[in-house]
mmCIF file of the N, C-alpha and C atoms, coordinates in Angstrom:
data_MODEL
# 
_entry.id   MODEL 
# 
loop_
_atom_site.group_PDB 
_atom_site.id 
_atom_site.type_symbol 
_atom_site.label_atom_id 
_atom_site.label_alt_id 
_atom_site.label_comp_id 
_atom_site.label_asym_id 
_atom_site.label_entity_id 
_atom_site.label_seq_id 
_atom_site.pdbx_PDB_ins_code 
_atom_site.Cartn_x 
_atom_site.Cartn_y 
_atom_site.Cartn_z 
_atom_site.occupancy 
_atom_site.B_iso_or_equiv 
_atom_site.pdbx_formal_charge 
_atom_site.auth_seq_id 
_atom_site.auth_comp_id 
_atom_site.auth_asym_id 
_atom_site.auth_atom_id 
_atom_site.pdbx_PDB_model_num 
ATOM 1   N N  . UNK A 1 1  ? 0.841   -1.179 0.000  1.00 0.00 ? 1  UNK A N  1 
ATOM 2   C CA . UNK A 1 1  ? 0.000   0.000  0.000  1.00 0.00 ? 1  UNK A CA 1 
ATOM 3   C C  . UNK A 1 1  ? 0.885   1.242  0.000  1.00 0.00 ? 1  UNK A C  1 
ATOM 4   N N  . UNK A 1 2  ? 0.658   2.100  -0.959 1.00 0.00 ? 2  UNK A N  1 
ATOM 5   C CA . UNK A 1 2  ? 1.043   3.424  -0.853 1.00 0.00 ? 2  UNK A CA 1 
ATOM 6   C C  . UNK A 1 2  ? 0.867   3.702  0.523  1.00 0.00 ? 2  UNK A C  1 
ATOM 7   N N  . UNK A 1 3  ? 1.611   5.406  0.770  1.00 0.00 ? 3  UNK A N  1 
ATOM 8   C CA . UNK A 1 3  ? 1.508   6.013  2.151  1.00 0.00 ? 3  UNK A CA 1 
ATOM 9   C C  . UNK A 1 3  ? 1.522   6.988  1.364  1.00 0.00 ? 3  UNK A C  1 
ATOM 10  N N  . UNK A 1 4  ? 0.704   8.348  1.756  1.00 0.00 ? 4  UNK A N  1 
ATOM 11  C CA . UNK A 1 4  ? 0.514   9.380  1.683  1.00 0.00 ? 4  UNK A CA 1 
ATOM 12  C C  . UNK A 1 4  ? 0.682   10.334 3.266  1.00 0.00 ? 4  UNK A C  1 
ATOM 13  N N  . UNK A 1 5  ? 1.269   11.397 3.305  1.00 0.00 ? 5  UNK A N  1 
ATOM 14  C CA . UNK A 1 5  ? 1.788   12.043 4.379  1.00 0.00 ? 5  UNK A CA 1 
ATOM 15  C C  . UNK A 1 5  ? 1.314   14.012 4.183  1.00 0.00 ? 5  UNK A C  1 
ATOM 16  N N  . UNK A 1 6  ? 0.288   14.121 4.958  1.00 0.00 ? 6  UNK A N  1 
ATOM 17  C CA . UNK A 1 6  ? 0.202   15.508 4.825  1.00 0.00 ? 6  UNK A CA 1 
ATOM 18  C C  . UNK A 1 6  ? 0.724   16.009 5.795  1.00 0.00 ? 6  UNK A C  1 
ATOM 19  N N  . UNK A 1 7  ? 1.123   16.792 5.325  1.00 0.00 ? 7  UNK A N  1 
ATOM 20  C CA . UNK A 1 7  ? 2.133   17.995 6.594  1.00 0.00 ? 7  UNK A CA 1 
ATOM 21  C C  . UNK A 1 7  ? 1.794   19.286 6.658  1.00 0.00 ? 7  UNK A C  1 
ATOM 22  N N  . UNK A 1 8  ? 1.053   19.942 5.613  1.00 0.00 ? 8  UNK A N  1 
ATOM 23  C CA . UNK A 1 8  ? 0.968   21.444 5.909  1.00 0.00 ? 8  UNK A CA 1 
ATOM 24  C C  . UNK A 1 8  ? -0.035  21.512 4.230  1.00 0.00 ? 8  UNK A C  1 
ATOM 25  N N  . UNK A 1 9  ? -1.345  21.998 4.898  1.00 0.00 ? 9  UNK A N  1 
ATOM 26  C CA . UNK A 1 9  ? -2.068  22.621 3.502  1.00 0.00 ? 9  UNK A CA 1 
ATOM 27  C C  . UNK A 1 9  ? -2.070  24.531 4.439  1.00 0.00 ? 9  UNK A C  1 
ATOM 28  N N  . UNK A 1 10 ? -1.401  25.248 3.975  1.00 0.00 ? 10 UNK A N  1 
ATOM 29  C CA . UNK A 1 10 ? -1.964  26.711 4.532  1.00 0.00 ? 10 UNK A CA 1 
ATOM 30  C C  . UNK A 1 10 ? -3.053  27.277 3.794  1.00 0.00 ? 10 UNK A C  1 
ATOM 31  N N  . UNK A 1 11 ? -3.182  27.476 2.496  1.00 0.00 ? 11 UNK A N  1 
ATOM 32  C CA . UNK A 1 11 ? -4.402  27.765 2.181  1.00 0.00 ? 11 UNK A CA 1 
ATOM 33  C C  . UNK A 1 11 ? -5.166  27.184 1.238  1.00 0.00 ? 11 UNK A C  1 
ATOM 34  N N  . UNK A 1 12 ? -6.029  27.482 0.401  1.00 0.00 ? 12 UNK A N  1 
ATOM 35  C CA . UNK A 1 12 ? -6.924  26.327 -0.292 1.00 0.00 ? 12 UNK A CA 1 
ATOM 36  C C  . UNK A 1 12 ? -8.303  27.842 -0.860 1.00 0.00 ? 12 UNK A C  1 
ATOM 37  N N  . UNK A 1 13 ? -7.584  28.065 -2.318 1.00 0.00 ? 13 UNK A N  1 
ATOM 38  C CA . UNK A 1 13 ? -8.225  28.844 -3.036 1.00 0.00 ? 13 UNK A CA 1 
ATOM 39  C C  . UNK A 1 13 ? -9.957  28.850 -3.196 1.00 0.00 ? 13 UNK A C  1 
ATOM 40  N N  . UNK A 1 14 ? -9.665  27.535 -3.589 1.00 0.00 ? 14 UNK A N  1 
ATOM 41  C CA . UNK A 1 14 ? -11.332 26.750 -4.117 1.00 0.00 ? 14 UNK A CA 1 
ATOM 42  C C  . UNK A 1 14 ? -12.059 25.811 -2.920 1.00 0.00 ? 14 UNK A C  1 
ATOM 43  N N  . UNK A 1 15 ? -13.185 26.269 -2.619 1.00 0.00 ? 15 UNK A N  1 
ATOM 44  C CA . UNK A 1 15 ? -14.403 25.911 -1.605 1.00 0.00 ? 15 UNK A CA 1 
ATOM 45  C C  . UNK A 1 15 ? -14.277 24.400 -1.939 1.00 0.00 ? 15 UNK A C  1 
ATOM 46  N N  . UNK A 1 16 ? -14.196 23.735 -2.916 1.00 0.00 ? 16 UNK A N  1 
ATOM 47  C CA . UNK A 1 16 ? -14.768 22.542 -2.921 1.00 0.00 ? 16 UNK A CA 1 
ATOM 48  C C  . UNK A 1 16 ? -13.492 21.896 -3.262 1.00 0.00 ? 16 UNK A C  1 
ATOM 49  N N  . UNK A 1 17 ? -12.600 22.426 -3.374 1.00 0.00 ? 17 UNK A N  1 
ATOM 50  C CA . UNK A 1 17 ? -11.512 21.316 -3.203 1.00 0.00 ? 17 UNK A CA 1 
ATOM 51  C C  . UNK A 1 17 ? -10.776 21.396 -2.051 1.00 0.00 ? 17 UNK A C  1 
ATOM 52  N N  . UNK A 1 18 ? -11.193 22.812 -1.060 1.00 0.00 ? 18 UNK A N  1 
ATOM 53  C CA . UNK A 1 18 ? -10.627 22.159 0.567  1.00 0.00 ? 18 UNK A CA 1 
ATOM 54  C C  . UNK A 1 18 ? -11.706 21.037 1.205  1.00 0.00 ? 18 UNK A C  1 
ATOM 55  N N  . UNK A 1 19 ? -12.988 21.235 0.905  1.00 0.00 ? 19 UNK A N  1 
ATOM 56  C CA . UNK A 1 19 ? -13.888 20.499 1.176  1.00 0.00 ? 19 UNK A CA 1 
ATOM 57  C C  . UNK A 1 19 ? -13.366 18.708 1.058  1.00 0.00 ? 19 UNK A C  1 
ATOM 58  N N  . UNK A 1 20 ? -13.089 18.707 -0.573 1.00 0.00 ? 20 UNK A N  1 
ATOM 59  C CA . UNK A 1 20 ? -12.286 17.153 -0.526 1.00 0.00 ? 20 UNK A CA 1 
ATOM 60  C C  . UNK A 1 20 ? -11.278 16.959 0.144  1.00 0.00 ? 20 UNK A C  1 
ATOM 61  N N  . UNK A 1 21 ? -10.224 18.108 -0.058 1.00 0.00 ? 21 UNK A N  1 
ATOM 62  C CA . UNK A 1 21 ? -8.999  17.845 1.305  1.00 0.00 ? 21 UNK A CA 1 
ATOM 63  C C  . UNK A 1 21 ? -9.275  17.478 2.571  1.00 0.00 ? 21 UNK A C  1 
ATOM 64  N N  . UNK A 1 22 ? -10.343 17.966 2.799  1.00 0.00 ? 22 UNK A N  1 
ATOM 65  C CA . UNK A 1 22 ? -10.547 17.700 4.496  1.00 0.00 ? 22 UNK A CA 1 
ATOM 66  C C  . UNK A 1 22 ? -11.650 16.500 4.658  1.00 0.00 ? 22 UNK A C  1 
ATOM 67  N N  . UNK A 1 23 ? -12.342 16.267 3.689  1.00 0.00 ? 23 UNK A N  1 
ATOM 68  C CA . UNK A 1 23 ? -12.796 15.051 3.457  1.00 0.00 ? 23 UNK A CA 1 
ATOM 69  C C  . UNK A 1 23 ? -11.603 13.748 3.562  1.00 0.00 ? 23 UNK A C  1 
ATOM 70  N N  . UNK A 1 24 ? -10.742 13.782 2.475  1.00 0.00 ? 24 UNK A N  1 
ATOM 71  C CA . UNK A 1 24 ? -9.933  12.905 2.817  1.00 0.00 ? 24 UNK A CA 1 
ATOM 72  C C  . UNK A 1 24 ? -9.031  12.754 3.607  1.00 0.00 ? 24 UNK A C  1 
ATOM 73  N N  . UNK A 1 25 ? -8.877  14.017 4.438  1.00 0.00 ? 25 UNK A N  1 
ATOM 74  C CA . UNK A 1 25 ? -8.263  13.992 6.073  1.00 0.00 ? 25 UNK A CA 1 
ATOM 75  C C  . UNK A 1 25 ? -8.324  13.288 7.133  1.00 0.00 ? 25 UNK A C  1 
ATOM 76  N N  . UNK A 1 26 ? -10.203 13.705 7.006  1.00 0.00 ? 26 UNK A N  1 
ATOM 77  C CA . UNK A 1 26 ? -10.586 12.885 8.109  1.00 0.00 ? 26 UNK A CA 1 
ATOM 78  C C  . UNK A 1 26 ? -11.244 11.405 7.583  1.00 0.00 ? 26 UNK A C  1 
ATOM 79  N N  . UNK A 1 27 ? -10.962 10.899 6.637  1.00 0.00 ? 27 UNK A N  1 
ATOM 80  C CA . UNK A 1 27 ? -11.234 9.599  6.202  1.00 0.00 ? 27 UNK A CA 1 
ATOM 81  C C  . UNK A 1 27 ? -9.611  8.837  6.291  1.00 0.00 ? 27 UNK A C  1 
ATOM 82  N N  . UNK A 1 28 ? -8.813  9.436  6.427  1.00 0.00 ? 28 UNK A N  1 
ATOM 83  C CA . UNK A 1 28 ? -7.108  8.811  6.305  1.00 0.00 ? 28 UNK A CA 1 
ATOM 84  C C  . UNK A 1 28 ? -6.994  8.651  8.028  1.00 0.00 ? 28 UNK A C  1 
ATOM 85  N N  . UNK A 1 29 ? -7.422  9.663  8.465  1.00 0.00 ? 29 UNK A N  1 
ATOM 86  C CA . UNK A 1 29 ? -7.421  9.935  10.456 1.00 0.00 ? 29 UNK A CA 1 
ATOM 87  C C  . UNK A 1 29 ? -8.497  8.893  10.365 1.00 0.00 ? 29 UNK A C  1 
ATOM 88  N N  . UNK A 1 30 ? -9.270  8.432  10.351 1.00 0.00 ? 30 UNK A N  1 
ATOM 89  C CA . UNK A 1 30 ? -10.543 7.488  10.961 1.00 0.00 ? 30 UNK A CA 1 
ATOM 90  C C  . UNK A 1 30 ? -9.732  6.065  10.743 1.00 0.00 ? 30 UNK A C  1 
ATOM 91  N N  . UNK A 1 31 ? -9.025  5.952  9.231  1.00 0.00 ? 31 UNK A N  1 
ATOM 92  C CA . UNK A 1 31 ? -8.615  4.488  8.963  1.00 0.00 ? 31 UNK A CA 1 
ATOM 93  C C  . UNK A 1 31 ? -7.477  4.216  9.792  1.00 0.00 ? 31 UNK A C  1 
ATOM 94  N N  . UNK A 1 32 ? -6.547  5.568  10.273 1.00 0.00 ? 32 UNK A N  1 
ATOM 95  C CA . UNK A 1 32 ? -5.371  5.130  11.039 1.00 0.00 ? 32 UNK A CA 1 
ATOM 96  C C  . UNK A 1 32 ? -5.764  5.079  12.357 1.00 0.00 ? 32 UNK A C  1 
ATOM 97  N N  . UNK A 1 33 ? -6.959  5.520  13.189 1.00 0.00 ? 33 UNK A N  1 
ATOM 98  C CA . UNK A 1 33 ? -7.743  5.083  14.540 1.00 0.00 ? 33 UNK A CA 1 
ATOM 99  C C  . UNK A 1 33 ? -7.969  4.188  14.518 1.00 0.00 ? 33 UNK A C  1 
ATOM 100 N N  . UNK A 1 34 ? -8.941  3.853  13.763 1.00 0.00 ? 34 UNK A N  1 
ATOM 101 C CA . UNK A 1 34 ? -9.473  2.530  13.043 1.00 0.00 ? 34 UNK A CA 1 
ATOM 102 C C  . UNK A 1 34 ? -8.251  1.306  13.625 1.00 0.00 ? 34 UNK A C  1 
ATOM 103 N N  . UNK A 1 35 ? -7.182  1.654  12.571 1.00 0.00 ? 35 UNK A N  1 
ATOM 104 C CA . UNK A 1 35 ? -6.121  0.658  12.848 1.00 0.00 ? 35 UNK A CA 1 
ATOM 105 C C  . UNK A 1 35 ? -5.670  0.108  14.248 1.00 0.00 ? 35 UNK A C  1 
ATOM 106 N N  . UNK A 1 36 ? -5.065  1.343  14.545 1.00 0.00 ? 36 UNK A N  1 
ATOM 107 C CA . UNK A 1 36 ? -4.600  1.779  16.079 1.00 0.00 ? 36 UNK A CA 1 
ATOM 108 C C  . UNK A 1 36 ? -5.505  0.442  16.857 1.00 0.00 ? 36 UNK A C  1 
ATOM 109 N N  . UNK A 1 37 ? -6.625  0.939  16.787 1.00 0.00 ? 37 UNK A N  1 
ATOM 110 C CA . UNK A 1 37 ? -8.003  0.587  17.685 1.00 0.00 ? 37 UNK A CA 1 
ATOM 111 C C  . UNK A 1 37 ? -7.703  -0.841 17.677 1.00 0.00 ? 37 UNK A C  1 
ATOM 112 N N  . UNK A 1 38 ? -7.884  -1.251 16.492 1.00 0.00 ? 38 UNK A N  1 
ATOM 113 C CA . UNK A 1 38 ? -7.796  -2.833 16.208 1.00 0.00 ? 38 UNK A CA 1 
ATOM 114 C C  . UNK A 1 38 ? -6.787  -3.673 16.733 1.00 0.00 ? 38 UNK A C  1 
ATOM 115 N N  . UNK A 1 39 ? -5.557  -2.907 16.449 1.00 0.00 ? 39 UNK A N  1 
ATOM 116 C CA . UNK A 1 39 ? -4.102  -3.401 17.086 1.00 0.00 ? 39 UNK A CA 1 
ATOM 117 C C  . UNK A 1 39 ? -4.375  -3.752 18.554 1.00 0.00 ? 39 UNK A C  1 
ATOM 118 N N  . UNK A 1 40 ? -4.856  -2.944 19.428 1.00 0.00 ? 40 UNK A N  1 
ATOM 119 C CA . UNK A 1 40 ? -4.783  -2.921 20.715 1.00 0.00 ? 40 UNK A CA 1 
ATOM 120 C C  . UNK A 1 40 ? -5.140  -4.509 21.417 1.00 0.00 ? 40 UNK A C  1 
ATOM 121 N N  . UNK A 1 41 ? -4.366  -4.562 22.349 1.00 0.00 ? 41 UNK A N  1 
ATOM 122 C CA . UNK A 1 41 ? -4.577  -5.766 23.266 1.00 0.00 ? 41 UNK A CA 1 
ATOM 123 C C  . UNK A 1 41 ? -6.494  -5.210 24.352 1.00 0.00 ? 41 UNK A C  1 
ATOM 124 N N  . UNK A 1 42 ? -6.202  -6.433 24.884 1.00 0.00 ? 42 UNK A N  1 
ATOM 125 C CA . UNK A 1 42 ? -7.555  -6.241 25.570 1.00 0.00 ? 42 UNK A CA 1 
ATOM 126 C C  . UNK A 1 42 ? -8.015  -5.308 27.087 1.00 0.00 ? 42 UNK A C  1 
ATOM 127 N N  . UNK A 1 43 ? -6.160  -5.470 27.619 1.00 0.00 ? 43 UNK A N  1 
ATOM 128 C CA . UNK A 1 43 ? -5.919  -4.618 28.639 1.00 0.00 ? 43 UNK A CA 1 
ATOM 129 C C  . UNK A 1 43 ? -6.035  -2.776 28.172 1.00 0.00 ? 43 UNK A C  1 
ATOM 130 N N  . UNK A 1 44 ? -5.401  -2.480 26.970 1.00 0.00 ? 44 UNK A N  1 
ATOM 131 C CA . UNK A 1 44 ? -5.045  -1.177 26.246 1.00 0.00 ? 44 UNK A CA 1 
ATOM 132 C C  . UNK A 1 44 ? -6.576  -0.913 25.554 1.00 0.00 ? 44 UNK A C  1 
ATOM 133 N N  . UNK A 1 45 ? -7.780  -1.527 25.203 1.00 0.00 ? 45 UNK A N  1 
ATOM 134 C CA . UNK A 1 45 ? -8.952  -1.717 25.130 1.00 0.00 ? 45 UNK A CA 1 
ATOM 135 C C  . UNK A 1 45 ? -9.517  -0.259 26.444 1.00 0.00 ? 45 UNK A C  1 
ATOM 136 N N  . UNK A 1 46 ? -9.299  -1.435 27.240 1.00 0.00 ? 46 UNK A N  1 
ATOM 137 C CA . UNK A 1 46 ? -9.722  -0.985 28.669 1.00 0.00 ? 46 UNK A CA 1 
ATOM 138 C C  . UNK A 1 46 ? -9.485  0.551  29.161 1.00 0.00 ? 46 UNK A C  1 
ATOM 139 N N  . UNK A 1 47 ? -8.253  0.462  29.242 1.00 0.00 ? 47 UNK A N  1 
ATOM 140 C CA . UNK A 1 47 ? -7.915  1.788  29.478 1.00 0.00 ? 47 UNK A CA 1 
ATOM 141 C C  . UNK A 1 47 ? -8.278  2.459  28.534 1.00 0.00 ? 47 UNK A C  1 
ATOM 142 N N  . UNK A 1 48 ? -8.426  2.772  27.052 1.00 0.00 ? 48 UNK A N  1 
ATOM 143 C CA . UNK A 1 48 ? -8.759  3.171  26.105 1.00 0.00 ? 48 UNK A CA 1 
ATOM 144 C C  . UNK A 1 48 ? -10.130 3.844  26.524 1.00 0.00 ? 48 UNK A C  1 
ATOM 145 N N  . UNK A 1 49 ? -10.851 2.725  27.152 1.00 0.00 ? 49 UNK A N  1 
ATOM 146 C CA . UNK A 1 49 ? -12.778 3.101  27.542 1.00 0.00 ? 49 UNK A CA 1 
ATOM 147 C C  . UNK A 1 49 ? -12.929 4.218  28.755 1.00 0.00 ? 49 UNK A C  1 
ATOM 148 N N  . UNK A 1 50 ? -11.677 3.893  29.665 1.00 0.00 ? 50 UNK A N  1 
ATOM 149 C CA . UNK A 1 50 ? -11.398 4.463  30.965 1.00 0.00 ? 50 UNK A CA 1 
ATOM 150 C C  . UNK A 1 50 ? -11.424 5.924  30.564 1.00 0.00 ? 50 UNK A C  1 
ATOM 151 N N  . UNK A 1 51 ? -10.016 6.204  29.708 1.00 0.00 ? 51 UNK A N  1 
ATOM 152 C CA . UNK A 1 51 ? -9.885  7.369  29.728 1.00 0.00 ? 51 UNK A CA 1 
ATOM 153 C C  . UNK A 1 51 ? -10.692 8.443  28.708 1.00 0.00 ? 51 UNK A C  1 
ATOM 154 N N  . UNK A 1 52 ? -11.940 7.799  27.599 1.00 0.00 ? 52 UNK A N  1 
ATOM 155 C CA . UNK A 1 52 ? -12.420 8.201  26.888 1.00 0.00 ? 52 UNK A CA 1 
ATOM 156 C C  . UNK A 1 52 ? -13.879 8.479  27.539 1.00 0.00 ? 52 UNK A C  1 
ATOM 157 N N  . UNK A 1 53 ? -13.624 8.105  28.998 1.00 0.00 ? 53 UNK A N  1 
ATOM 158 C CA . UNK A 1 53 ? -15.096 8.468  29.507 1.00 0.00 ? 53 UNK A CA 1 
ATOM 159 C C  . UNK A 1 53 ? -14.851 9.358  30.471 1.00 0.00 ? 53 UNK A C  1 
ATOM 160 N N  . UNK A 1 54 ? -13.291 10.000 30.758 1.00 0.00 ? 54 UNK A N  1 
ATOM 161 C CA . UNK A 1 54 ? -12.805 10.935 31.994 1.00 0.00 ? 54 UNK A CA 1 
ATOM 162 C C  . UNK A 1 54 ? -13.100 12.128 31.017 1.00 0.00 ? 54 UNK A C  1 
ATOM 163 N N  . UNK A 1 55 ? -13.543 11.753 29.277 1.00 0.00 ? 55 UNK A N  1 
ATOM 164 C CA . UNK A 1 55 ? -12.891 13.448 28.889 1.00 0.00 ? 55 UNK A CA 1 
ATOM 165 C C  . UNK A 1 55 ? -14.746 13.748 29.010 1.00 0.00 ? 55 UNK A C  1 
# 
C-alpha cells in the first residue's frame, strides 16, 4: 500500500476542493484510529474506555 503524508495545507483557493482535502483527512485519520483501535490488546482496550469516559 502506498503512504501518503500531509504535513501542511496553509491555504486552499477553491471551496470545494478544501472540502475534498478535508474530506480525505478525516477519512485517512478514521482508517489510522481505526487501525490503532484494532491493534490494541484487551488490557489497552480498557484503558482506552477508561480514559475516553474521563474526557
Amino acid at each position: 500500500m502506498n503512504e501518503i503524508k500531509i504535513t501542511n495545507i496553509t491555504y486552499v483557493h477553491d471551496p470545494e476542493a478544501m472540502q475534498k482535502w478535508l474530506d480525505l483527512y478525516v477519512n485517512l485519520f478514521k482508517e489510522a484510529l481505526n487501525s490503532e483501535i484494532a491493534n490494541l490488546g484487551e488490557d489497552e482496550h480498557t484503558l482506552l474506555e477508561k480514559e475516553l469516559r474521563e474526557l
